[in-house]
LOLONU-391807 format. One record per atom (N, C-alpha, C, O): residue number from 1; residue in three letters; atom name; x, y, z. Coordinates in steps of 0.05 Angstrom, whole numbers, plus 5000, padded with zeros to 4 digits. Each point is the difference from the previous one (the first is absolute). Layout:
# LOLONU-391807
<vomi num="NUM" residuo="Ala" atomo="CA" X="X" Y="Y" Z="Z"/>
...
***
This chain:
# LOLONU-391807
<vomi num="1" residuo="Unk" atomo="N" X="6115" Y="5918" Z="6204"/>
<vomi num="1" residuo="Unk" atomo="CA" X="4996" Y="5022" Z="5019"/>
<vomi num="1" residuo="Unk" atomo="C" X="4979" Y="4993" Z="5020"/>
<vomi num="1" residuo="Unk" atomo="O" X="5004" Y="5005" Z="5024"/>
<vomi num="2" residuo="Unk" atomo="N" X="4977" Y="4987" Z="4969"/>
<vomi num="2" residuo="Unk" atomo="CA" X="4976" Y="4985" Z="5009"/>
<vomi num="2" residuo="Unk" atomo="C" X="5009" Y="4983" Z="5026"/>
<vomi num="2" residuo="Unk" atomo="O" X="4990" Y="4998" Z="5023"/>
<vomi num="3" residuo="Unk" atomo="N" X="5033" Y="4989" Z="4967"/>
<vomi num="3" residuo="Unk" atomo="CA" X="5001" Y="4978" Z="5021"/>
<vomi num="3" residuo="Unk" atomo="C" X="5029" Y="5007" Z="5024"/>
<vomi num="3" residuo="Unk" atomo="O" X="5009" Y="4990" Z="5021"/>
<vomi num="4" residuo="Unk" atomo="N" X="4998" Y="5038" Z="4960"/>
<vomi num="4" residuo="Unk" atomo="CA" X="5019" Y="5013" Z="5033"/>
<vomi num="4" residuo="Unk" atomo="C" X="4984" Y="5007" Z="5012"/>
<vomi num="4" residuo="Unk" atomo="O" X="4999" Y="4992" Z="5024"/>
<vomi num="5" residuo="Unk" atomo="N" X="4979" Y="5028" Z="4968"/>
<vomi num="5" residuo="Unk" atomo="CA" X="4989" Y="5017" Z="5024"/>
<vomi num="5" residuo="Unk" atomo="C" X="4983" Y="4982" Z="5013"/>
<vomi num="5" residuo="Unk" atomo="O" X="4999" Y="5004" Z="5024"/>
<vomi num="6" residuo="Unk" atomo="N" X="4985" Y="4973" Z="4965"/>
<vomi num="6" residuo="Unk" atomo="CA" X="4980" Y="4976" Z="5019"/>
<vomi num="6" residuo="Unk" atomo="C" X="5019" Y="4988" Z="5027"/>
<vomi num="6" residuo="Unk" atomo="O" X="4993" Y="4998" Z="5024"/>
<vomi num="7" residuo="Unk" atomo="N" X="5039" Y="4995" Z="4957"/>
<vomi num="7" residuo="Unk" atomo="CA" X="5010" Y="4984" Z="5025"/>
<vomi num="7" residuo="Unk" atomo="C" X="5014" Y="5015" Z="5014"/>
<vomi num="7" residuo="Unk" atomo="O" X="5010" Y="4993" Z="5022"/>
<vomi num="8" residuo="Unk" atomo="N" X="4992" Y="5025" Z="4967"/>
<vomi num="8" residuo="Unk" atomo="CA" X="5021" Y="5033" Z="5029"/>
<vomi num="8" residuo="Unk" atomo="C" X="4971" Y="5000" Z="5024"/>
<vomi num="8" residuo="Unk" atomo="O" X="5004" Y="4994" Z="5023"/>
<vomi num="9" residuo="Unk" atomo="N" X="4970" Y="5013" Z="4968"/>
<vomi num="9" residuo="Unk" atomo="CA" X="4978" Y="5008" Z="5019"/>
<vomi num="9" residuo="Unk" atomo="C" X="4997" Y="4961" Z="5016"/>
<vomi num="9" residuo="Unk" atomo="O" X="4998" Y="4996" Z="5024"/>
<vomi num="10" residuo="Unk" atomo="N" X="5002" Y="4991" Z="4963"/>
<vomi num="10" residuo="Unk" atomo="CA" X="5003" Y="4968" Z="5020"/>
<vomi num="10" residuo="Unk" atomo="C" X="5019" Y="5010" Z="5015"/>
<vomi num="10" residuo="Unk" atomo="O" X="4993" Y="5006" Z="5022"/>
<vomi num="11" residuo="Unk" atomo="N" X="5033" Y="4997" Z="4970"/>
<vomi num="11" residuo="Unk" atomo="CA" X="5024" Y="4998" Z="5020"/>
<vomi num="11" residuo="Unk" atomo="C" X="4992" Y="5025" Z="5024"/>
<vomi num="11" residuo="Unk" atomo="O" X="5009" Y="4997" Z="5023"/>
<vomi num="12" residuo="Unk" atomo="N" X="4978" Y="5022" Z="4972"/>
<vomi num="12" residuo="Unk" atomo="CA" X="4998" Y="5017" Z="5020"/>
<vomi num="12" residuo="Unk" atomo="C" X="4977" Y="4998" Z="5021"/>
<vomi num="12" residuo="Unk" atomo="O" X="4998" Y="5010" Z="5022"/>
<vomi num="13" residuo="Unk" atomo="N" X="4982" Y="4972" Z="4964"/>
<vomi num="13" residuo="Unk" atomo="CA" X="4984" Y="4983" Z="5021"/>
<vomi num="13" residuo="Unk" atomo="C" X="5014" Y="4985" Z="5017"/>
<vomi num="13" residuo="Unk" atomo="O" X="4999" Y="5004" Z="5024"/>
<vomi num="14" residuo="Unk" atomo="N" X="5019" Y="4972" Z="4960"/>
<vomi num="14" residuo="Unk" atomo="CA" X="5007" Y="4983" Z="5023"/>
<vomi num="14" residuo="Unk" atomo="C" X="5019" Y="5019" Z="5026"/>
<vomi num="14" residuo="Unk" atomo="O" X="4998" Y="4994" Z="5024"/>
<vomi num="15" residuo="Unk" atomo="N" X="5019" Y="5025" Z="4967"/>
<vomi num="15" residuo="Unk" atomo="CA" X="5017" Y="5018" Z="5016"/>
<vomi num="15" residuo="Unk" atomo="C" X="4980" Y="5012" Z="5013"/>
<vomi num="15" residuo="Unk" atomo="O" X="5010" Y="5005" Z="5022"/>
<vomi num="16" residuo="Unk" atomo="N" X="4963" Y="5004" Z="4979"/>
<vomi num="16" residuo="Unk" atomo="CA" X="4989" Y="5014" Z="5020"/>
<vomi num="16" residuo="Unk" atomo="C" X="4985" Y="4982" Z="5014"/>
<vomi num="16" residuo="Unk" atomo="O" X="4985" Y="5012" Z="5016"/>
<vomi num="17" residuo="Unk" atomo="N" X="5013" Y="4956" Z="4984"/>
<vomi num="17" residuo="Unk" atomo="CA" X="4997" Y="4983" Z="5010"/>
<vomi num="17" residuo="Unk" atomo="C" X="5014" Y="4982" Z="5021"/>
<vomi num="17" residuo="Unk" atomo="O" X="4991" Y="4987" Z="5019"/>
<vomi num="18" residuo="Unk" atomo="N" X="5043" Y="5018" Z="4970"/>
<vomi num="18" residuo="Unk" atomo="CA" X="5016" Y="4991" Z="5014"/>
<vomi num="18" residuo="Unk" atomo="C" X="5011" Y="5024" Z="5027"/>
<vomi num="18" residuo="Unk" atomo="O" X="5010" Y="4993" Z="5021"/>
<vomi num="19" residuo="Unk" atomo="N" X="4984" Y="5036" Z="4971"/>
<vomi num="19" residuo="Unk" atomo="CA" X="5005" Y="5025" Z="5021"/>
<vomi num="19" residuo="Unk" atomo="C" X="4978" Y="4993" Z="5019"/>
<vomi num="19" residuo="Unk" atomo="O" X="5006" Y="5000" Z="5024"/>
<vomi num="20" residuo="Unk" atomo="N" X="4969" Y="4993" Z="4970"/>
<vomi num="20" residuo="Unk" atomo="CA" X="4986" Y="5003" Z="5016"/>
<vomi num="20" residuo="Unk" atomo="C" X="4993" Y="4983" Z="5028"/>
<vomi num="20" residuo="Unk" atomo="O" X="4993" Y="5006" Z="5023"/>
<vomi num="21" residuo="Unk" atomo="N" X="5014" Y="4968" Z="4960"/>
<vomi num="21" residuo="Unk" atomo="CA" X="5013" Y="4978" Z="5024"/>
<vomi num="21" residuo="Unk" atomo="C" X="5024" Y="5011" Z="5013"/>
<vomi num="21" residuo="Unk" atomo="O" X="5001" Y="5000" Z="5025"/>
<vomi num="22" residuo="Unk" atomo="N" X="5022" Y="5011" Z="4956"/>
<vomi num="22" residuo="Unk" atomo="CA" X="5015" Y="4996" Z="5016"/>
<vomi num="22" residuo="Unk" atomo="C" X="4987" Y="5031" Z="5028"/>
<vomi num="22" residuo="Unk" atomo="O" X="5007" Y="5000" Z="5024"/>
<vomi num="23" residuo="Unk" atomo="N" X="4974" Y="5023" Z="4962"/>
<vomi num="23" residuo="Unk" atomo="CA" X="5001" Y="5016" Z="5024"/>
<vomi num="23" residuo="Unk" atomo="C" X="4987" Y="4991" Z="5026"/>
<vomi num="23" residuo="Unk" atomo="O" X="5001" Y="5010" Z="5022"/>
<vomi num="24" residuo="Unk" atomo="N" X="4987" Y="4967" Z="4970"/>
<vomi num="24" residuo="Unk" atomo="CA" X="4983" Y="4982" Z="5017"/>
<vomi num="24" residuo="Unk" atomo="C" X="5019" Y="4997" Z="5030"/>
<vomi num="24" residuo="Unk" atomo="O" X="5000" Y="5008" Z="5023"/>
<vomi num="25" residuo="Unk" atomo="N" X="5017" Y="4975" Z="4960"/>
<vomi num="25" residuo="Unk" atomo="CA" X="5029" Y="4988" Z="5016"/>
<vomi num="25" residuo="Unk" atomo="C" X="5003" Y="5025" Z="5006"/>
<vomi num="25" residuo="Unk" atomo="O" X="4985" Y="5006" Z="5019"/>
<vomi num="26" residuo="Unk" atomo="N" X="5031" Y="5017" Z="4974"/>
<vomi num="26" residuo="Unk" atomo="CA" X="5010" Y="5010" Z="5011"/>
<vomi num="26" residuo="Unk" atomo="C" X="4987" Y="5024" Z="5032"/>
<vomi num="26" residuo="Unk" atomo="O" X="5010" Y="5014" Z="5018"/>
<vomi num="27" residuo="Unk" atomo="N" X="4955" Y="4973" Z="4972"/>
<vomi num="27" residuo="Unk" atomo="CA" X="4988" Y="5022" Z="5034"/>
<vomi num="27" residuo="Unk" atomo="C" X="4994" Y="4978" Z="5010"/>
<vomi num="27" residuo="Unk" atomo="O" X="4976" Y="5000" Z="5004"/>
<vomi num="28" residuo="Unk" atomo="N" X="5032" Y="4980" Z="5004"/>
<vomi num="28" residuo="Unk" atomo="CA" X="4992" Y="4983" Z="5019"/>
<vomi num="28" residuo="Unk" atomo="C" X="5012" Y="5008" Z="5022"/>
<vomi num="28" residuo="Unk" atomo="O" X="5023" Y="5008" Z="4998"/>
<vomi num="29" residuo="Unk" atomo="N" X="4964" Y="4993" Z="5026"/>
<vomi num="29" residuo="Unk" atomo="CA" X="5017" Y="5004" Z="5032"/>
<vomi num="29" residuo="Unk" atomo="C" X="5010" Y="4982" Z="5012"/>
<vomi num="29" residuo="Unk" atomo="O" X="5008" Y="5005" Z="5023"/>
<vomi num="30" residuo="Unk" atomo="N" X="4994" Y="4966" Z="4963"/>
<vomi num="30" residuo="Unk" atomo="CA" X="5014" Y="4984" Z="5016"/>
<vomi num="30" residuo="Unk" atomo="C" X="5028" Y="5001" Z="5014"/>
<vomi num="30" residuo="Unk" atomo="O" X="5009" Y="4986" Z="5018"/>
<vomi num="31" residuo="Unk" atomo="N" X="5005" Y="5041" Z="4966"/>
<vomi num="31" residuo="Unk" atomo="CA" X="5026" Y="5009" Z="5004"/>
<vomi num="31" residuo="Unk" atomo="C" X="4999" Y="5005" Z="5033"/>
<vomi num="31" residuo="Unk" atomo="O" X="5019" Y="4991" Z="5013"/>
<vomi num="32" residuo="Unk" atomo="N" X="4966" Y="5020" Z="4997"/>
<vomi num="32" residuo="Unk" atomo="CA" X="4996" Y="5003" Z="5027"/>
<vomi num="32" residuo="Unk" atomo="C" X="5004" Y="4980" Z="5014"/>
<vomi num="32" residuo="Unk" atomo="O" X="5008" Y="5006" Z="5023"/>
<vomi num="33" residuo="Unk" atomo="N" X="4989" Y="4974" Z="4974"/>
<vomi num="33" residuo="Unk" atomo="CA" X="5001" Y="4978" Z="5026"/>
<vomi num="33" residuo="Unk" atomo="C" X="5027" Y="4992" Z="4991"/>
<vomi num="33" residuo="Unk" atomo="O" X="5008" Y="5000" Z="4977"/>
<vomi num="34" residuo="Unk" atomo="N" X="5011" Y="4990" Z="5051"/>
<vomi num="34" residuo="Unk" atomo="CA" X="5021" Y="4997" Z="4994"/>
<vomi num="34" residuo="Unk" atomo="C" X="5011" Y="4973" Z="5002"/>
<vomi num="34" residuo="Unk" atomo="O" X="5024" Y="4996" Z="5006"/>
<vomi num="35" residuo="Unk" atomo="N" X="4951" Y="4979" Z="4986"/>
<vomi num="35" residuo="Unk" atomo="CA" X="5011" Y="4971" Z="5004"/>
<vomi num="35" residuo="Unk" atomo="C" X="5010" Y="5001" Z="4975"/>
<vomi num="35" residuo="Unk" atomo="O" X="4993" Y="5014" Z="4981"/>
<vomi num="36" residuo="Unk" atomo="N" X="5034" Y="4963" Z="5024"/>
<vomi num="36" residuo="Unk" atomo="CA" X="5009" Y="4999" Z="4968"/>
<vomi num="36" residuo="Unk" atomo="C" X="5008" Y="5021" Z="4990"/>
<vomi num="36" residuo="Unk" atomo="O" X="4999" Y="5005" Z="4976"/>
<vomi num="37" residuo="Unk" atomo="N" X="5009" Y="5008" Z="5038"/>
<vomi num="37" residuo="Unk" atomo="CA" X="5015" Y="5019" Z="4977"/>
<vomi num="37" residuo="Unk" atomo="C" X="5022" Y="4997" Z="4979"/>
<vomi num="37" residuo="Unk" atomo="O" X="5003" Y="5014" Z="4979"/>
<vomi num="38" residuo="Unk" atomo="N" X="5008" Y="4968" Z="5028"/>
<vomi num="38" residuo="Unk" atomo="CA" X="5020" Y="4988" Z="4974"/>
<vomi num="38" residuo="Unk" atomo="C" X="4983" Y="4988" Z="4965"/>
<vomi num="38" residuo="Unk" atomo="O" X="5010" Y="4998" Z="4978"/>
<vomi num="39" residuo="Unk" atomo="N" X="4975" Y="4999" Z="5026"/>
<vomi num="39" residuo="Unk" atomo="CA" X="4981" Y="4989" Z="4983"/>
<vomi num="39" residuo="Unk" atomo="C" X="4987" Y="5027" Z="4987"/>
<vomi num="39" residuo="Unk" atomo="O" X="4995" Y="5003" Z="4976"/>
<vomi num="40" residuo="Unk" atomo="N" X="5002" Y="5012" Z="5041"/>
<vomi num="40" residuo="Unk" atomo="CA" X="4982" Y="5034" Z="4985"/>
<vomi num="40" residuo="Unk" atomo="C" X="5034" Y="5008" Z="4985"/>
<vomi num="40" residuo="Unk" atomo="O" X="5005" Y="4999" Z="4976"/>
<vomi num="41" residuo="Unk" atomo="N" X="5008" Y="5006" Z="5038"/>
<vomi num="41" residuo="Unk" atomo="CA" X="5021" Y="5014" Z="4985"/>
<vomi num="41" residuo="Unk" atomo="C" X="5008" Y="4989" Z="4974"/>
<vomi num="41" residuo="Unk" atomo="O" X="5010" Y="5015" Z="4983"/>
<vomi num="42" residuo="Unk" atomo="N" X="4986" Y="4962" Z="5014"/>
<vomi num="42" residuo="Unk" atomo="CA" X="5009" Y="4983" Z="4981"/>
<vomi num="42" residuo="Unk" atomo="C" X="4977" Y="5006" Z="4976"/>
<vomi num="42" residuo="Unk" atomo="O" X="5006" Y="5007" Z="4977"/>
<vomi num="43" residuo="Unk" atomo="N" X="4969" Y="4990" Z="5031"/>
<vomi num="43" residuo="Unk" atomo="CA" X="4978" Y="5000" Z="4980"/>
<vomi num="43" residuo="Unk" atomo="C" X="4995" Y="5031" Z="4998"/>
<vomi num="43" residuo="Unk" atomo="O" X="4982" Y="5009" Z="4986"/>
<vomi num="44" residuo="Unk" atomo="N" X="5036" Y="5006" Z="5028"/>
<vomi num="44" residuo="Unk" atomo="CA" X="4990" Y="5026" Z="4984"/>
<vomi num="44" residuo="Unk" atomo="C" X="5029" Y="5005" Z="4984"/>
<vomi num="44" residuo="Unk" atomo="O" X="4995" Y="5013" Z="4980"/>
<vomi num="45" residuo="Unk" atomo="N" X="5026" Y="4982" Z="5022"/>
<vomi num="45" residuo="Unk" atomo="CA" X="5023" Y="5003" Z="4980"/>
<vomi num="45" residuo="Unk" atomo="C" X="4993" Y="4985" Z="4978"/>
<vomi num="45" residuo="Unk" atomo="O" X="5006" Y="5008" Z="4977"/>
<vomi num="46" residuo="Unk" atomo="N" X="4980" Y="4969" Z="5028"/>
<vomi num="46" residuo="Unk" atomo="CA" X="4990" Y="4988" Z="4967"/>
<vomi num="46" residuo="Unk" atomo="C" X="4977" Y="5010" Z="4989"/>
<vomi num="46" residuo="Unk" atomo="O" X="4995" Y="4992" Z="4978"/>
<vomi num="47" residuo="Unk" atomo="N" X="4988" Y="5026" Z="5033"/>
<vomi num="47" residuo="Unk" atomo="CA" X="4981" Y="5024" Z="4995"/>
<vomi num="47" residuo="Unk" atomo="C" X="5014" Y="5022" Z="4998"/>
<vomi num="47" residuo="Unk" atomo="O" X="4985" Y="5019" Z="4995"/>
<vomi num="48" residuo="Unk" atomo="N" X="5041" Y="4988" Z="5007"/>
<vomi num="48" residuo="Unk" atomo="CA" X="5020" Y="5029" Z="4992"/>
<vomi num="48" residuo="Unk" atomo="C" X="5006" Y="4988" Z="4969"/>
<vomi num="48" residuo="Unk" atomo="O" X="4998" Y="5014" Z="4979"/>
<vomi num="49" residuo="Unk" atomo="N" X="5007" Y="4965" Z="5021"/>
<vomi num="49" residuo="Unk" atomo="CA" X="5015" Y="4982" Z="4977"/>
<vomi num="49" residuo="Unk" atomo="C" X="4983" Y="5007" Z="4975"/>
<vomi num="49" residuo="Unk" atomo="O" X="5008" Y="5013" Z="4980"/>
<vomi num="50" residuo="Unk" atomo="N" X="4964" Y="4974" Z="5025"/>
<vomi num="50" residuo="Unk" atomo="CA" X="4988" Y="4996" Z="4981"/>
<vomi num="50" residuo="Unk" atomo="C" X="4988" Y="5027" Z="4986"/>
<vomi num="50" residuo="Unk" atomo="O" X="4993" Y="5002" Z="4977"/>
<vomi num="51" residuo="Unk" atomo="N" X="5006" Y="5020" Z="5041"/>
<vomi num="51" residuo="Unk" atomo="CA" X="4994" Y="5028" Z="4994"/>
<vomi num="51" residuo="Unk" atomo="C" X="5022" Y="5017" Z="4983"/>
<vomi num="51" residuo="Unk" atomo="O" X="4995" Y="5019" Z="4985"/>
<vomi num="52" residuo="Unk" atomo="N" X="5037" Y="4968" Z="5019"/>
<vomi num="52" residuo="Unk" atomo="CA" X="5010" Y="5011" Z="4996"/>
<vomi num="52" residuo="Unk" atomo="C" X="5006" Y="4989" Z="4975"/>
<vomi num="52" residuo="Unk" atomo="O" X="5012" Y="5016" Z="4985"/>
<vomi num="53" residuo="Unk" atomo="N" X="4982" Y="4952" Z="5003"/>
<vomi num="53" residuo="Unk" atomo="CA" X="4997" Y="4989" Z="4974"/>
<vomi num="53" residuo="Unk" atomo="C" X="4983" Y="5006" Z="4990"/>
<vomi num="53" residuo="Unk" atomo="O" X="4991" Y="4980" Z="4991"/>
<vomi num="54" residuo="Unk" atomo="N" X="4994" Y="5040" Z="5002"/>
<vomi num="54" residuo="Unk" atomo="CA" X="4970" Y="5005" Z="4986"/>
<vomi num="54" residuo="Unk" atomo="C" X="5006" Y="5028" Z="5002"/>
<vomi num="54" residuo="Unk" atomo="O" X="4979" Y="5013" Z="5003"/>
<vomi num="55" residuo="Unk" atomo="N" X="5043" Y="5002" Z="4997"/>
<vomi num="55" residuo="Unk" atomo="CA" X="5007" Y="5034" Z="4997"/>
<vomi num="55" residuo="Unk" atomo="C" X="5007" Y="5002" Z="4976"/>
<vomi num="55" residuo="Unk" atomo="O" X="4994" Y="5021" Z="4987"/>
<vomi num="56" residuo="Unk" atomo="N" X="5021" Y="4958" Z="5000"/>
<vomi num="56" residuo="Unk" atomo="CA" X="5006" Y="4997" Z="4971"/>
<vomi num="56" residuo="Unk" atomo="C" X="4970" Y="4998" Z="4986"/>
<vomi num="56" residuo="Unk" atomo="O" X="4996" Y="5016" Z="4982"/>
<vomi num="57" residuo="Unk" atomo="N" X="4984" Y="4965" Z="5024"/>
<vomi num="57" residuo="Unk" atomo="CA" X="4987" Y="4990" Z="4986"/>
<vomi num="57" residuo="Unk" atomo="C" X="4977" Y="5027" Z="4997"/>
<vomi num="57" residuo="Unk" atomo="O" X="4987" Y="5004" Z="4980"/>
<vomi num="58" residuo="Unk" atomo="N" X="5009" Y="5015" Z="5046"/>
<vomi num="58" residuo="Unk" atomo="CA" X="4986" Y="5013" Z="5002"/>
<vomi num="58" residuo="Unk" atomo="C" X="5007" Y="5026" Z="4977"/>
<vomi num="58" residuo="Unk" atomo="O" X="4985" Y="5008" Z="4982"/>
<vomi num="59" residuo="Unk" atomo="N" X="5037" Y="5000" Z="5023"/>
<vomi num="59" residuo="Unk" atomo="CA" X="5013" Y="5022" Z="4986"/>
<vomi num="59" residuo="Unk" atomo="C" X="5004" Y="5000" Z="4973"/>
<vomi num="59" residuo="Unk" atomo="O" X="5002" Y="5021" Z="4988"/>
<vomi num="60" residuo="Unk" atomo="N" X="5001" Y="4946" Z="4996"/>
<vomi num="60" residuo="Unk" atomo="CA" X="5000" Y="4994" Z="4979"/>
<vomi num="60" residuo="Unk" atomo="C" X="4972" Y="5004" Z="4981"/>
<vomi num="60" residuo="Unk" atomo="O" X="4999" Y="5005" Z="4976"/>
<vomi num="61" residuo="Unk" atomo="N" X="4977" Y="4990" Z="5047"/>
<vomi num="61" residuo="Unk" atomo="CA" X="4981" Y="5000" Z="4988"/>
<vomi num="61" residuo="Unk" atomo="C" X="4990" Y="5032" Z="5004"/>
<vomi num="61" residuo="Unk" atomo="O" X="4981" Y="5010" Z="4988"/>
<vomi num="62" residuo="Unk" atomo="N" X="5033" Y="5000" Z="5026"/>
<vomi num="62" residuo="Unk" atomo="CA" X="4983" Y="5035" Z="4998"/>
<vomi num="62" residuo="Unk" atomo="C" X="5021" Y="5010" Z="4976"/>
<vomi num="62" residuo="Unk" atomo="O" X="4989" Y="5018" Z="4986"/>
<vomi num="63" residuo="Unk" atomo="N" X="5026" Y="4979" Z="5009"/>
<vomi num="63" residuo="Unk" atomo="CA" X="5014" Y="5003" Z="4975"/>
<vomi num="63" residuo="Unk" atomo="C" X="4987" Y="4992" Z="4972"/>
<vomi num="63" residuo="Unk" atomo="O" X="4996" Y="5010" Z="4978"/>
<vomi num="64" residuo="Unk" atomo="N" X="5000" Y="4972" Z="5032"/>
<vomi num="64" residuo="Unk" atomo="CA" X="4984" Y="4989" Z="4965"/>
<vomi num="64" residuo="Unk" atomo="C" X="4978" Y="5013" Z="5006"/>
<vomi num="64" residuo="Unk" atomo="O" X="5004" Y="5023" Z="4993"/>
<vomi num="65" residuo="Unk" atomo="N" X="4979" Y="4976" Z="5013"/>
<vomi num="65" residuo="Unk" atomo="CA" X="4972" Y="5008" Z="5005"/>
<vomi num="65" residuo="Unk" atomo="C" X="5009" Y="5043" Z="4988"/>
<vomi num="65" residuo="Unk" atomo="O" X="4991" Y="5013" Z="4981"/>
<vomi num="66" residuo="Unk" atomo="N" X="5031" Y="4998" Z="5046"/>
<vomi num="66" residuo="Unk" atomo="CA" X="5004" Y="5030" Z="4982"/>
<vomi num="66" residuo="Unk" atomo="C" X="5012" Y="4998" Z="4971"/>
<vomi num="66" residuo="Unk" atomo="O" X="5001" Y="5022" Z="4988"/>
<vomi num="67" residuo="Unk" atomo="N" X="5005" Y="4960" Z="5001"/>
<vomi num="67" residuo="Unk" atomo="CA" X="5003" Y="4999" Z="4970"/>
<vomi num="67" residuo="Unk" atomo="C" X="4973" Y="4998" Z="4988"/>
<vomi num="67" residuo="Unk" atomo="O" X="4989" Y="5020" Z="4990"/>
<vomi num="68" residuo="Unk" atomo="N" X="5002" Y="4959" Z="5010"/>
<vomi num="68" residuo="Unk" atomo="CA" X="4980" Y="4999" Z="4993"/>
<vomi num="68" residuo="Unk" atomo="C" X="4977" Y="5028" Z="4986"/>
<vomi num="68" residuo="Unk" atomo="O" X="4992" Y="5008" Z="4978"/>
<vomi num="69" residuo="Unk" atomo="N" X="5007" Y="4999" Z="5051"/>
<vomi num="69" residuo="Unk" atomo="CA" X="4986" Y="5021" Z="4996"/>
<vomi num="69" residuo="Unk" atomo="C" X="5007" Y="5026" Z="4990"/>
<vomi num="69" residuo="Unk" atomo="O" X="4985" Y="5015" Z="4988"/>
<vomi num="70" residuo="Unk" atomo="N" X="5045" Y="4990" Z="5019"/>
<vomi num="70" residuo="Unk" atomo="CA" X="5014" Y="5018" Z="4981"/>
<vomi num="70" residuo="Unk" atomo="C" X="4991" Y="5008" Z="4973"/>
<vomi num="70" residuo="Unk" atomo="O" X="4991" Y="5021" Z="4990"/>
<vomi num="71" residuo="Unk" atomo="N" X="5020" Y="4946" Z="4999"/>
<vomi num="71" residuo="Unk" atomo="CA" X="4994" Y="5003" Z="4968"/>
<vomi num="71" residuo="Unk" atomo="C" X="4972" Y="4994" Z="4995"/>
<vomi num="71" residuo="Unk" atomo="O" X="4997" Y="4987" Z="4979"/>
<vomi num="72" residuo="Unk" atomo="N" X="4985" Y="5016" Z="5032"/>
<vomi num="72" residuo="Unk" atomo="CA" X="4976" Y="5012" Z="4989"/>
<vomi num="72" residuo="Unk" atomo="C" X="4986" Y="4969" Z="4992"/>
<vomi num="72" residuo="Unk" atomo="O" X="4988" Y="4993" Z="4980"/>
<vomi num="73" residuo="Unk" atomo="N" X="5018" Y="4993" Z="5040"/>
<vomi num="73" residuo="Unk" atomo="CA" X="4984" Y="4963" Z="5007"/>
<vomi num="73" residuo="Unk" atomo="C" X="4972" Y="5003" Z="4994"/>
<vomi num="73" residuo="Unk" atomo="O" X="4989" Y="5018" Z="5013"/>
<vomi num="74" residuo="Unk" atomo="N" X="4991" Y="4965" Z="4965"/>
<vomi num="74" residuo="Unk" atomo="CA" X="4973" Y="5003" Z="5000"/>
<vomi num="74" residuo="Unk" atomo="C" X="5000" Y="4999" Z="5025"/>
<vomi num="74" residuo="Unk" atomo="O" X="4997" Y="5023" Z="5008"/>
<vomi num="75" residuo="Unk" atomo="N" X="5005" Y="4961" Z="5012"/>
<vomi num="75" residuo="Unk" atomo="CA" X="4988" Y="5002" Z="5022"/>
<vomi num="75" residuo="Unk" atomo="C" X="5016" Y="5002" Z="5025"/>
<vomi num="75" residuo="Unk" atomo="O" X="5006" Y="4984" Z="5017"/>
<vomi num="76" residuo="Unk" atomo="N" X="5001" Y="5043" Z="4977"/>
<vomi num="76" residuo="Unk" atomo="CA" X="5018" Y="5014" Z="5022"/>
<vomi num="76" residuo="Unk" atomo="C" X="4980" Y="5015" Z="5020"/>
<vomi num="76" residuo="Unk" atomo="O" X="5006" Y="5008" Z="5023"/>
<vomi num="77" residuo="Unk" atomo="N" X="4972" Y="4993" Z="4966"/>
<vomi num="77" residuo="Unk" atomo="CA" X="4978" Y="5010" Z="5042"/>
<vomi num="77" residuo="Unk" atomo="C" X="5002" Y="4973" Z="5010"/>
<vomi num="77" residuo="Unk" atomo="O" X="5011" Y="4999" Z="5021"/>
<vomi num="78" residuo="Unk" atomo="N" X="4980" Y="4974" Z="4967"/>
<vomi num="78" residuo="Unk" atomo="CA" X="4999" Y="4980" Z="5018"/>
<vomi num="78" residuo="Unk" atomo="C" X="5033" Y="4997" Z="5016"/>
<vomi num="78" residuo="Unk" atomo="O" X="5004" Y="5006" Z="5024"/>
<vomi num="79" residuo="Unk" atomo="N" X="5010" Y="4987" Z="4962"/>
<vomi num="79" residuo="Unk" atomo="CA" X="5029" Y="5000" Z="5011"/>
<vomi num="79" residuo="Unk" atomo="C" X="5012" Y="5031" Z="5020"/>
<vomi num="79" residuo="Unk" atomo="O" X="5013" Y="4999" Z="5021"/>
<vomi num="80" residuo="Unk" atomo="N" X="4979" Y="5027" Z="4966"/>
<vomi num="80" residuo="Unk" atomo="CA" X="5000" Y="5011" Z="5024"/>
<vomi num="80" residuo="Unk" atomo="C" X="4993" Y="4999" Z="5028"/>
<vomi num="80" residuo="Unk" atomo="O" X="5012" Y="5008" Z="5019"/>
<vomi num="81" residuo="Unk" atomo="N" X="4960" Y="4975" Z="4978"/>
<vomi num="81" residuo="Unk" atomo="CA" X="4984" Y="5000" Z="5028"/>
<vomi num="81" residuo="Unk" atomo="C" X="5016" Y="4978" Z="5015"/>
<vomi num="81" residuo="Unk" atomo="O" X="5005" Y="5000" Z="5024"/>
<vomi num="82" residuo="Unk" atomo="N" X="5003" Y="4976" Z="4953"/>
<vomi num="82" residuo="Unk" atomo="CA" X="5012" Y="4980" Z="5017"/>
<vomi num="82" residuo="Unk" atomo="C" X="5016" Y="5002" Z="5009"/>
<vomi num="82" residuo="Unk" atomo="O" X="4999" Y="4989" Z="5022"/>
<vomi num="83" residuo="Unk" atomo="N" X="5033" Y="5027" Z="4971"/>
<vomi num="83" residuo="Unk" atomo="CA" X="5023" Y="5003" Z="5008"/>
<vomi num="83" residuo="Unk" atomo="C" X="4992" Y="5018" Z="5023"/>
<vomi num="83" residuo="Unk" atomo="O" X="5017" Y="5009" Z="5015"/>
***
């Protein structure tokens, strides 16, 4: 039990690590200038891509995490706060 809830709260570090870059990317204003635009379109459909591969991973883990805490997880405040 020990070692779901340690590595569910890792996994939700690295996911609020990987959102945060990616929200990085996603306020940049470079979108504004219009050299190259074939190159932005392209690197933001593989930035639609990769957002849209990590909806599984995200949803899977707010799932486990509401189990978790459901059944009454010793450490369902920590995993609350994290999910």
């Amino acid at each position: 039990m020990v070692y779901v809830s340690l590595s569910l709260i890792l996994f939700v570090d690295e996911l609020e690590s990987w959102i945060k870059e990616k929200l990085k990317t996603a306020s940049e204003e470079s979108w504004k200038e219009l050299t190259n635009l074939s190159a932005k379109i392209q690197k933001h459909q593989a930035f639609e891509a990769e957002v849209a591969g990590h909806k599984y991973v995200i949803d899977n883990l707010d799932q486990s995490g509401g189990e978790m805490v459901n059944t009454d997880h010793f450490a369902k405040q920590t995993i609350s706060v994290s999910v």
